[in-house]
Every structure is written in structure tokens, then in C-alpha cells.
N, C-alpha and C positions, 0 to 999 in steps of 0.2 A: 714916473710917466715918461722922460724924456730920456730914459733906457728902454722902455719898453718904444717908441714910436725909434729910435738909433734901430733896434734889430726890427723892428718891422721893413724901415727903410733899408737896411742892410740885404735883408731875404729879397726884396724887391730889386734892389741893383742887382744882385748877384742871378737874377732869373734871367733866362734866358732868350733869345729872340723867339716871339713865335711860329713855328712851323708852317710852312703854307699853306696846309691843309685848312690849320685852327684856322689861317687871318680868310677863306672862303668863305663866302654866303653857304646857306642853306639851297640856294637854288644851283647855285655850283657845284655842290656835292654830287645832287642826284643828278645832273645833269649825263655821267656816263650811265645811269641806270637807266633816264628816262633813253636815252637814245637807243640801249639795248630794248627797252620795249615797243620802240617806233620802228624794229629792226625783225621785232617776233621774235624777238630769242628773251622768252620771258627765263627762263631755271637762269643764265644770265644776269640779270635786273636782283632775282635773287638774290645772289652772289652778291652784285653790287653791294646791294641797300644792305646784307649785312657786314659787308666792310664796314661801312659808313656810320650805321648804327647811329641815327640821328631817331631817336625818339621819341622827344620834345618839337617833333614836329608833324602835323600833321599833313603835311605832303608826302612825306618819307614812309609813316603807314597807310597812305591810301595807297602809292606807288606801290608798296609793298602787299597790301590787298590784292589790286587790279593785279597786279607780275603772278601772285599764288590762283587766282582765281582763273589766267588766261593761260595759263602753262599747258603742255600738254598730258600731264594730270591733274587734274585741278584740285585744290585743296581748298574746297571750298566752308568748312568750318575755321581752319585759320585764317581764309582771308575775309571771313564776318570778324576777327576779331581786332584785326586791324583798320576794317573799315570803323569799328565801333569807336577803339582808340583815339583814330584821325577826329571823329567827332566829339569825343569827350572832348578832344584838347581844342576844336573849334567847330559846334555846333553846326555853324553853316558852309561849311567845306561841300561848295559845292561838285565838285568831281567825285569823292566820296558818298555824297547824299546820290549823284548819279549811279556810282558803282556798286554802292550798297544796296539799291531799289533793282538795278540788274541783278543783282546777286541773287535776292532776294524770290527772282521768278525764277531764275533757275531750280530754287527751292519749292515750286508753286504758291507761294504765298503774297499771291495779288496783292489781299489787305493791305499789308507791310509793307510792297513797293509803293503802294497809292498815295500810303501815309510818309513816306520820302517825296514823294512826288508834291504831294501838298508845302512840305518842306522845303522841299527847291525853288516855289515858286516864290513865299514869302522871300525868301533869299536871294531869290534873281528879283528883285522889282520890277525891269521892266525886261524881263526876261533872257531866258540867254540859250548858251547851244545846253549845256547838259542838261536843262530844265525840257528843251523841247525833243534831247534824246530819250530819255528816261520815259517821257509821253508816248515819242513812239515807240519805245520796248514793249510800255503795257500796252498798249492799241494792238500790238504785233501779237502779243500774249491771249490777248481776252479774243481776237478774232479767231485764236487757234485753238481756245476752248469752246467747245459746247453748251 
């Protein structure tokens, strides 16, 4: 036992400092992506997010959602599947539950954004911007159907 904890402590001294990158937040990361997409240069953001390849989080595939969805071709089958991701790994992500319920009319599938939108709300309590975006996407939608 007190060979095996010697070389565990041994590999441990002998490691190295952590890279800056590693010792950044997660909101640090994407922070050159998000700026690329406050900038419109979504194929950019792209680029970023898979430098970065933070997948374990669900800011990094909503960002990467919204970037493939707003681009100027939009890829809007991969970016449902990173919206999907972003929520598997946190249910109520709300910028996701907004992006995905836009997405979603882009697809015409009212239903589906509504049923996000019901979603947001439980999640905004006492409500919030993406909740009252996403209201009016479909308000903008359903006026412009028939």
C-alpha cells in the first residue's frame, strides 16, 4: 500500500503546471466565440467552439446551435442537435429552450416551439427575456399563418 500511494504521489509531483487554458472557466472559453457571434460572424463561433470543444457543457452546444443555425447557411438539423444536447445535459437551459422553440418555427412546427415555451416559463419563474422572446417569435409566427 505505501508503494503504491509513493508512485501515485511520485506521478503527481512529477505533473506538470496547468496550462491556462485548463485553469479558465467555462464561460472564459466561449467567451471568443460568443463575441464572434455578437459580431455576426457566426462560420467564426464555429471555428471557435470547435477549438474548444467543451462538451460537457451546455452553453458551448447551445452557442454552437444558435452559431450553425444563424450562419449564412444554416444548418439547421445539426443545430437541433446541439440544442437537444445542451438540454439533455441541463433541462432548463434557458437560451436553448429559447433557440430550440425558434428553431423549431423555422421548421413550422408551432406545436414543438409552444411545448418549449411552456418549458421556459416553468423555468423563468418570474419570467425573463428568453421566455418573453420566444412568445413573441410564436405571436410573430401564428400572425403570419392563416
Amino acid at each position: 500500500m505505501a508503494s503504491l500511494l509513493a508512485c501515485s504521489f511520485h506521478a503527481w509531483s512529477a505533473d506538470t503546471a496547468p496550462t491556462p487554458s485548463s485553469s479558465k472557466s467555462v464561460t472564459e472559453i466561449l467567451q471568443p466565440a460568443r463575441n464572434a457571434i455578437k459580431a455576426g460572424n457566426y462560420e467564426k463561433a464555429v471555428e471557435l467552439l470547435a477549438e474548444v470543444d467543451q462538451k460537457n457543457s451546455a452553453d458551448w452546444h447551445n452557442l454552437m446551435g444558435y452559431s450553425l443555425r444563424k450562419k449564412a447557411a444554416p444548418n439547421l438539423t445539426e443545430a437541433e442537435k446541439y440544442y437537444i444536447a445542451a438540454l439533455n445535459l441541463d433541462a432548463n437551459h434557458r437560451g436553448a429552450l429559447e433557440y430550440y422553440g425558434e428553431l423549431l418555427l423555422l421548421k413550422n412546427d408551432l406545436a414543438g416551439a409552444e411545448k418549449l415555451l411552456a418549458r421556459l416559463d416553468k423555468a423563468c419563474r418570474f419570467g425573463c427575456e428568453e421566455f418573453r422572446d420566444l412568445k413573441e417569435s410564436v405571436q410573430k409566427y401564428k400572425a403570419k399563418k392563416p
